[in-house]
Every structure is written in structure tokens, then in C-alpha cells.
VOKOLFI-735049 format. One record per residue (C-alpha): y, z, x. Coordinates in steps of 0.2 Angstrom, whole numbers, padded with zeros to 4 digits, always signed. Each point is the difference from the previous one (the first is absolute). Layout:
<rs>
YZX;...
</rs>
This chain:
<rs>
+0489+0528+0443;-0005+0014-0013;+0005+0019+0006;-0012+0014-0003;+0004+0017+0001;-0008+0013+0012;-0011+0008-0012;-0009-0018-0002;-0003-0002+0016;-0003+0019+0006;-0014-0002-0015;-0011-0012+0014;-0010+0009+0010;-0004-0013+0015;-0009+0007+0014;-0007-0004+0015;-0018-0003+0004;-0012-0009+0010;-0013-0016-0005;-0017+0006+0005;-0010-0011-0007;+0004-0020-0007;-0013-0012-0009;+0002-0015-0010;+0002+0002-0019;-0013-0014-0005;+0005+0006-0018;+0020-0003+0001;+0005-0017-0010;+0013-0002+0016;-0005+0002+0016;+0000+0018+0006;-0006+0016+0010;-0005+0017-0007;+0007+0011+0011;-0006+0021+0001;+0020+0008+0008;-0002+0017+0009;+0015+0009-0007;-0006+0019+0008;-0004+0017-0006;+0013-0001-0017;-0006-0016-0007;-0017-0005+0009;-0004-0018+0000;+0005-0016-0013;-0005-0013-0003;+0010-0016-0003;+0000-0019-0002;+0011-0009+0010;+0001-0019-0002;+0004-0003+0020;-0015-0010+0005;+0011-0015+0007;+0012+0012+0011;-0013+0013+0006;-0020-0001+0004;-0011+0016-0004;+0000+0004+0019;+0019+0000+0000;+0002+0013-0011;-0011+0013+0006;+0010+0014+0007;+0016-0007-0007;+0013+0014-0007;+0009-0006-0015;+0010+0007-0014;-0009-0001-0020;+0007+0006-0015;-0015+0017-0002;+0008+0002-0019;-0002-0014-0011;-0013+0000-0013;-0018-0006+0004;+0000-0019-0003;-0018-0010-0002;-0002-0013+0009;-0016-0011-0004;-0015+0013+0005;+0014+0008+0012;+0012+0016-0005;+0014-0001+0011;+0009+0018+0000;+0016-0004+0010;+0010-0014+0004;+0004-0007+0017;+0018-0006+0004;+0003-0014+0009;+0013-0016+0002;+0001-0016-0008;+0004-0011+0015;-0001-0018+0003;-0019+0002+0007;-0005+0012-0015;-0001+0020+0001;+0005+0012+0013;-0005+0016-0001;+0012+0013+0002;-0005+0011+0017;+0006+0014+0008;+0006-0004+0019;-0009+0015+0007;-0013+0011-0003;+0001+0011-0016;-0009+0013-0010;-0009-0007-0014;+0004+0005-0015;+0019+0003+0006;+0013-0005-0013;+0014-0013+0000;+0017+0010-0006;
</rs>
């Protein structure tokens, strides 16, 4: 396992936020959703690409708090900017999305 120090990781700024809307990416060479995250007043919305179509259905994620890097430079994707990235897990059935357990404030920050 490699060892970062604090000032790496203090240097994410991962948030909280809310999928409000999910749509096929008919442009993405793999199979994917564009997703527009509700990340409140500080940040606004993102939008992200998030290759989680056999674990999740558009439906699914509606309404689903999860926790995205806000900070990352913008990264095209096809005809698709993505401006943050969504963190999940690499289990044995594909990704899982990282979630809060309760109810939080978008836009609220992991520390």
C-alpha cells in the first residue's frame, strides 16, 4: 500500500450532492450515463459520466446522495464534458457508489 500525506488528500475536495437528472450516453465508447449532481448553493450542479449501467438503472439514481470529487479538471468525454468525478467501489458485481446513510446538505464536505 503507497502512504500519502495529509496535504494530498486535504487537496480533494469531495462533496456531497444529489443526481437530479440520469440519461444514456449514446456517445460513450463503453456503456454509460451522463449524470447532472446537485451539489447546492457553493458549487451548483455537475455534470458527470459514470460507467454504472449494469449496477444501477436511470430510475435508480434519481434522488440518490453520493459523494464526487467537485475539483478535478474538466475531462471530455465524447460530445460529453464531465466536471467531476463520482466515487464508487470495485466489487465483484461492478461499481458501488459511495452514499451518505442519511440525509445530508448538498454540497457538504468530506473532511
Amino acid at each position: 500500500m503507497n502512504t500519502v500525506d495529509y496535504s494530498n488528500f486535504s487537496s480533494l475536495d469531495i462533496r456531497v450532492g444529489t443526481i437530479i437528472i440520469a440519461e444514456w450516453f449514446d456517445g460513450a465508447r463503453n456503456p454509460s450515463f451522463k449524470l447532472q449532481i446537485n451539489f447546492g448553493e457553493e458549487i451548483g450542479m455537475l455534470k458527470s459520466s459514470a460507467q454504472i449501467t449494469e449496477e444501477y438503472s436511470t430510475h435508480d439514481l434519481i434522488g440518490k446522495q453520493i459523494l464526487a470529487v467537485v475539483n478535478f479538471p474538466k475531462k471530455q468525454i465524447a460530445n460529453f464534458m464531465s466536471e467531476c468525478l463520482v466515487l464508487g467501489v470495485y466489487g465483484n458485481e461492478g461499481v458501488v457508489l459511495l452514499q451518505t446513510d442519511k440525509q445530508c446538505e448538498n454540497g457538504q464536505k468530506v473532511g
